[in-house]
Phi, psi and omega in degrees: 000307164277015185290134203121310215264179198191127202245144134230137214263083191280141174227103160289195147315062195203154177301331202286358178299344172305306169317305173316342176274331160284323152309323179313299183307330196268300175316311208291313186344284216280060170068344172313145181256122195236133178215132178260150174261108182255107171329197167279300202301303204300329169333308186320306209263326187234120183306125170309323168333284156291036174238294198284324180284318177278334178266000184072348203247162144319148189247168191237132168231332169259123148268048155226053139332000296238024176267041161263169159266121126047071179198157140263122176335295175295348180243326152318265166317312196307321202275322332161271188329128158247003152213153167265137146250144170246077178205136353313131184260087155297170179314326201296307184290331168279344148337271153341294187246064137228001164262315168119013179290088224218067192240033155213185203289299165337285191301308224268351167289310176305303160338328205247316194322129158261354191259186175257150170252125188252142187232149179218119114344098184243103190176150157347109172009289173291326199284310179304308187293333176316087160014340174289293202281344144313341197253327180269018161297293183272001143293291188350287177294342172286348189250332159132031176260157189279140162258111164274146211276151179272138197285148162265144173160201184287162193222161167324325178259054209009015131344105182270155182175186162258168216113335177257124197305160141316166171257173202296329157335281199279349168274346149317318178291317172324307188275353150306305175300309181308333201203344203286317197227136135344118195258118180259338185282340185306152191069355151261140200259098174252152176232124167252132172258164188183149190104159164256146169286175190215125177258126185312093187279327199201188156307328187277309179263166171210156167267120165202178183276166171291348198285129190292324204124308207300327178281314166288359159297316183308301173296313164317296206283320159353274193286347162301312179259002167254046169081327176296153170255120197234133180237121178289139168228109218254109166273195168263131173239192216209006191226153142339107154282170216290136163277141166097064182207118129273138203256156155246084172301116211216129197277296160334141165299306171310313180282020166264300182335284177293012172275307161310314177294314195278348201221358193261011192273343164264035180240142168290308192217143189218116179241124180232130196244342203280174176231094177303115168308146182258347166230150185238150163320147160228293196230185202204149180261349189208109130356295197172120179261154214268295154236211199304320206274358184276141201248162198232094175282106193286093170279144179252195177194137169292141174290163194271162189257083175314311191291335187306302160322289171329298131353289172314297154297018163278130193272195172289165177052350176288126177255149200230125181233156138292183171202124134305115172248134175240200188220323178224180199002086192305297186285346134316319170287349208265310185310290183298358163261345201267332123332311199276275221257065178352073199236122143346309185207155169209131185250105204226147175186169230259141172284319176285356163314151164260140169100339184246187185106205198285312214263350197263196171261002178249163186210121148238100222251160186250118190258116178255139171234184186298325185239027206203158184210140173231154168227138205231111150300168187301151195216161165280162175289343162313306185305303164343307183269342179283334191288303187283352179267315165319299170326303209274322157337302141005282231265354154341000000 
């Protein structure tokens, strides 16, 4: 996913620098070329060694180092890098570089940078709130560099409060968004649905389907890290949503519909991945049963039809896909839906597949447009969403 790009890792001085080694590891895994930058200070909490063993690279701490071949370093490296991070960021350091203040080799590599840079804020409860390091915080942002906000909970000195870095997860998705895709996507507006809904029999029970989430999750982070803004609208799902997504949670078939209604008239593209129940409970023949041997009588009403609705309501240039699960004839039922509900596309696959359906990580999807039908081998659902973003980008 990263082969090619090039990260540098800035580490000060915070207990939280231990963390950074493992991000490091999680960066070269996916092909990144990775070079960590260190204070004096931060040596205290972590060795450059253990830096230098997972990235292969020297780790740099002095600039007037002169155990190099022949370059500046710092201007070097600075031209190379397609994103910075700075975290652990102690106070000392966001100082330093919300000042112009560039008297080691970390500031003065940040300092040269042209790409972007992120900072996560690692320090003491009071020391984050101070007003000082507040105010050179909203320098920061004023110079474009990004703040990842510091997580609450305990702290070094156990103290709960704010101030404690994040965890490595999540400053990987940062750097993920920053450098993983071409943003080809930027400036457009997608709307995904995505999950299954759940219809209500009583307080206890409900009816709904198998569907996990994961592909329409796939298609939100998909188009999250290729630029787009993207607002996922979520039934239940069984994964995490995606980060730098707005979400909408919606139980019902009705609250995803008017959730849908409320959100589709400015998106460039509206991909409905969820799996919508097709009928809801209306009445019931027993209150309650009393015992065992009583049978429980449903009446149902078909739920409104979003991708139809959708279909009805497209404005110019909006493009609109689906999604088909069949069991039989796929591209005939996929074809004929894709007609009925006036949809751009339709992204459709057999449940009798081995590799496709609901609960797994794989999809093999058939992509149908008015002229044109691609069948994709099996793929992961990431590979996938990236496949259906393509298609409907084409047809932009």
């Amino acid at each position: 996913m990263l082969k090619g790009k090039t990260v540098l890792l800035c580490v000060s001085g915070s207990i939280a620098a231990y963390k950074i080694a493992n991000l490091a590891r999680m960066l070269v895994k996916r092909h990144c070329e990775v070079h960590v930058l260190m204070t004096a200070n931060s040596a205290n909490f972590i060795h450059p060694l253990t830096f230098e063993t997972i990235t292969k690279h020297k780790c740099l701490m002095d600039t007037f180092d002169r155990n190099f071949e022949y370059s500046v370093e710092h201007v070097a490296l600075a031209k190379k890098a397609d994103a910075v991070l700075i975290a652990p960021a102690s106070a000392n350091v966001i100082g330093k570089i919300a000042c112009g203040i560039a008297d080691d080799m970390l500031t003065t590599t940040v300092m040269a940078c042209p790409c972007k840079k992120i900072v996560s804020p690692a320090m003491n409860h009071n020391m984050f709130h101070n007003p000082i390091v507040q105010d050179n915080i909203e320098r920061l942002k004023r110079f474009g560099y990004e703040i990842i906000e510091p997580a609450h909970g305990m702290l070094a000195n156990g103290d709960m409060g704010d101030g404690r870095m994040p965890d490595e997860e999540v400053l990987l998705e940062y750097i993920l968004r920053e450098t993983a895709f071409e943003k080809d996507l930027s400036g457009k507006k997608i709307l995904v649905t995505a999950g299954a809904t759940c219809e209500a029999l009583d307080p206890v029970r409900y009816i709904t389907n198998h569907s996990t989430g994961k592909m329409g999750y796939a298609v939100a982070k998909a188009a999250m890290l290729r630029g787009a803004e993207v607002t996922l609208i979520s039934g239940k799902a069984s994964v995490q949503p995606p980060m730098f997504v707005k979400v909408i949670n919606a139980e019902s078939a009705a609250e995803m519909a008017r959730a849908v209604k409320e959100n589709y008239s400015d998106m460039d593209m509206i991909i409905k991945a969820a799996a919508v129940a097709d009928y809801r409970p209306v009445s019931t023949a027993n209150e309650k049963i009393k015992k065992s041997d009583e049978s429980l009588t449903i009446t149902f009403e078909p739920t409104e039809d979003i991708l139809k609705w959708l279909g009805e309501h497209k404005r110019p240039g909006q493009l609109i896909c689906g999604f088909a699960m069949e069991t039989q004839n796929l591209l005939d039922n996929a074809r004929g839906k894709l007609e009925r509900k006036n949809a751009d596309m339709i992204a459709a696959n057999s449940l009798r597949q081995e590799g496709a359906g609901f609960a797994g990580d794989t999809n093999i999807i058939t992509l149908i447009t008015k002229n044109d039908t691609k069948k994709l081998d099996i793929m992961t659902k990431e590979q996938a969403a990236h496949k259906i973003l393509d298609q409907l980008k084409a047809m932009m």
